[in-house]
C-alpha positions in Angstrom: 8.1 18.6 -34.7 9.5 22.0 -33.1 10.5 21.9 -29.5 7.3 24.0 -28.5 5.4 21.8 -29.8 6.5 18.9 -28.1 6.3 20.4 -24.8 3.0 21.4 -25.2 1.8 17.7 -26.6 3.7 16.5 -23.4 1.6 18.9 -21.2 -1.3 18.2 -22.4 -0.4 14.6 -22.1 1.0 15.1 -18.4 -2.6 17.0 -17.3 -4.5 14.1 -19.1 -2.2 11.7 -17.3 -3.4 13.4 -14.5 -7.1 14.3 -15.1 -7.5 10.2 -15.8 -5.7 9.0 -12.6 -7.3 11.6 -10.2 -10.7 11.8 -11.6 -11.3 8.0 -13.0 -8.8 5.3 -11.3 -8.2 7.1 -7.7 -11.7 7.2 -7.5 -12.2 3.7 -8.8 -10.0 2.6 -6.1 -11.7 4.4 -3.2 -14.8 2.8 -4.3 -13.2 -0.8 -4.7 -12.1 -0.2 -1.1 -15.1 1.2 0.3 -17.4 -2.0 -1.3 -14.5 -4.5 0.0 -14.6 -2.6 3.5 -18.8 -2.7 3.4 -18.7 -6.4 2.3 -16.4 -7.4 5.6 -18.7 -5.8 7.9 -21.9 -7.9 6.4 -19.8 -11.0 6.9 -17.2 -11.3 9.3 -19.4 -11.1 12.4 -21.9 -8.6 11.5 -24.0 -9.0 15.0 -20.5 -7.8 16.9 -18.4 -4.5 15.5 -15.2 -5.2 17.5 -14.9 -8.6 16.3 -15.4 -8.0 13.1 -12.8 -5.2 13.0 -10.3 -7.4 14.4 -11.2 -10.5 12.6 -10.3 -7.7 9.5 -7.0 -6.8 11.3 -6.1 -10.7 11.8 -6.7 -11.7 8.2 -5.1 -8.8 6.9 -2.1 -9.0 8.9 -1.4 -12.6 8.3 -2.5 -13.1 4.6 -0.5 -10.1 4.2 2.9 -11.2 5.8 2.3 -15.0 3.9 2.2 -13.2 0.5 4.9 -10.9 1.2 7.0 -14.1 2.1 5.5 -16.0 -0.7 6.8 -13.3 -3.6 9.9 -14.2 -4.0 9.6 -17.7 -4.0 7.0 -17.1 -7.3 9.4 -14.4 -8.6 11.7 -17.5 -8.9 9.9 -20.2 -10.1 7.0 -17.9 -12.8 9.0 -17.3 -16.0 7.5 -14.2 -17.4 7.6 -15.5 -21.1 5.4 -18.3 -20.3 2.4 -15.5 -20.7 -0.6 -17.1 -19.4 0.6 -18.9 -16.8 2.5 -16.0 -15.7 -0.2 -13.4 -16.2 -2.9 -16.2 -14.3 -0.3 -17.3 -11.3 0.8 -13.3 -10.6 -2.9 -11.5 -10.5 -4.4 -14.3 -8.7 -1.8 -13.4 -6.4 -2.0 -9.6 -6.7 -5.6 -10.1 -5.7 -5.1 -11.6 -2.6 -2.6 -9.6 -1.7 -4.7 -6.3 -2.5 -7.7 -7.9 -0.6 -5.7 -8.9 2.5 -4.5 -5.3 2.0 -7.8 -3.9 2.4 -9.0 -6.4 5.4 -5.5 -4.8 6.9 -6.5 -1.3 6.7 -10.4 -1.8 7.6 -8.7 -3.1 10.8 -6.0 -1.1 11.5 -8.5 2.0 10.7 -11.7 0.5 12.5 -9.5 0.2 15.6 -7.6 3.3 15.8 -11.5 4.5 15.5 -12.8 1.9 18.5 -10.0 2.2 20.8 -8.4 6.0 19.9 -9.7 8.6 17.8 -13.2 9.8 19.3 -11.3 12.5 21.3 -9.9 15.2 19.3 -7.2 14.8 21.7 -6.4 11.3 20.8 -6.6 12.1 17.5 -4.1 14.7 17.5 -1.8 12.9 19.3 -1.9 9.8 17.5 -1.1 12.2 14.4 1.8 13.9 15.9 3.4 10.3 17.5 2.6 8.8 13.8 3.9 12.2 11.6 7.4 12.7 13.8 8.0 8.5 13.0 7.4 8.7 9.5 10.1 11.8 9.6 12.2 10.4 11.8 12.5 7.1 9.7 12.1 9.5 6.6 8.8 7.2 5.0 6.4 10.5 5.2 6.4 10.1 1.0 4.6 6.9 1.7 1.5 8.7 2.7 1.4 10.9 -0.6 1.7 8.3 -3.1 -2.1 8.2 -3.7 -3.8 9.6 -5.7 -0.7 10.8 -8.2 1.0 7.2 -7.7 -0.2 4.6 -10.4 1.2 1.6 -10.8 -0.3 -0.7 -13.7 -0.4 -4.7 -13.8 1.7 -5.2 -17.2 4.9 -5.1 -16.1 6.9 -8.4 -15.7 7.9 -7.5 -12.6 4.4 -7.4 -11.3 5.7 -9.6 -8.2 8.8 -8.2 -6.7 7.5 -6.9 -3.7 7.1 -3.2 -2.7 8.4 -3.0 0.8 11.2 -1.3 2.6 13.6 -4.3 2.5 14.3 -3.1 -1.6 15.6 0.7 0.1 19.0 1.3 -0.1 20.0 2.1 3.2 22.7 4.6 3.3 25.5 4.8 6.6 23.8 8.3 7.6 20.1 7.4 7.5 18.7 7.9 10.7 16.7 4.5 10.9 20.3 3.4 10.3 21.6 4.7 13.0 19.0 4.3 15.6 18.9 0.5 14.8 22.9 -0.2 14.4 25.0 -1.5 17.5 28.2 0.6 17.6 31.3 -1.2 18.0 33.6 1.7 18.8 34.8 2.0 22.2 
């Protein structure tokens, strides 16, 4: 196959890539998030909107911080060649993670809502505070992941964790910096 060829198949490839993840699984997702979002709000208090929201927040946050804890410990003791148990053990847990994820965010989002945001005001501000931090501590890609981002469940290193911890952190990064205790006199 000539070289034209080729990078025309991979274009085509690379917009279909695109076309399916923008069009069919970013939307898929919205709606996953939406019906998990809806579902909390039926159940977790219904009769009281603030409780609910921070009953969301609560569960969120703590399932959240157990699982992320909990990773590595089931990194270590799942071998990845023992399929089913692997494949069983590691989306149970990748469910509960992404549904503690969502209680998170309903939370996080229904209170920035309840406490901040019905002011234009507020909500610019708490844009601009929340923009400068991101570029200050250089994690504004974090926000752009979605919809173009698409990670899939088949790899076997479906449970090493996705945080911050895994960054290199380099002697000139500015989170660096603000967070180190200088020893020179």
């Amino acid at each position: 196959m000539c070289h034209s060829a080729m990078s025309i198949r991979n274009g085509l490839l690379t917009i279909a890539d695109i076309s399916i993840t923008i069009f069919i699984i970013f939307p898929l997702s919205v709606l996953h998030w939406r019906g998990t979002w809806e579902l909390q709000e039926i159940y977790f208090k219904p009769d009281n909107l603030e409780q609910s929201i921070w009953i969301s927040f609560a569960i969120g946050g703590n399932v959240c911080m157990l699982e992320l804890l909990f990773q590595p410990v089931l990194m270590e003791i799942l071998d990845p060649n023992r399929r089913w148990l692997y494949i069983i053990v590691s989306r149970l847990h990748l469910y509960i993670h992404g549904w503690a994820v969502m209680c998170y965010w309903r939370g996080l989002w229904d209170l920035c809502d309840f406490y901040l945001t019905y002011h234009w005001v507020n909500a610019v501000v708490m844009y601009v505070v929340c923009q400068l931090t991101m570029i200050v501590t250089k994690t504004v890609r974090t926000t752009v992941g979605v919809p173009a981002a698409l990670s899939l469940d088949i790899a076997d290193n479906l449970l090493e964790p996705d945080i911050v911890y895994k960054t290199p952190v380099k002697n000139d990064a500015i989170l660096f910096t603000l967070l180190s205790v200088n020893t020179c006199v």
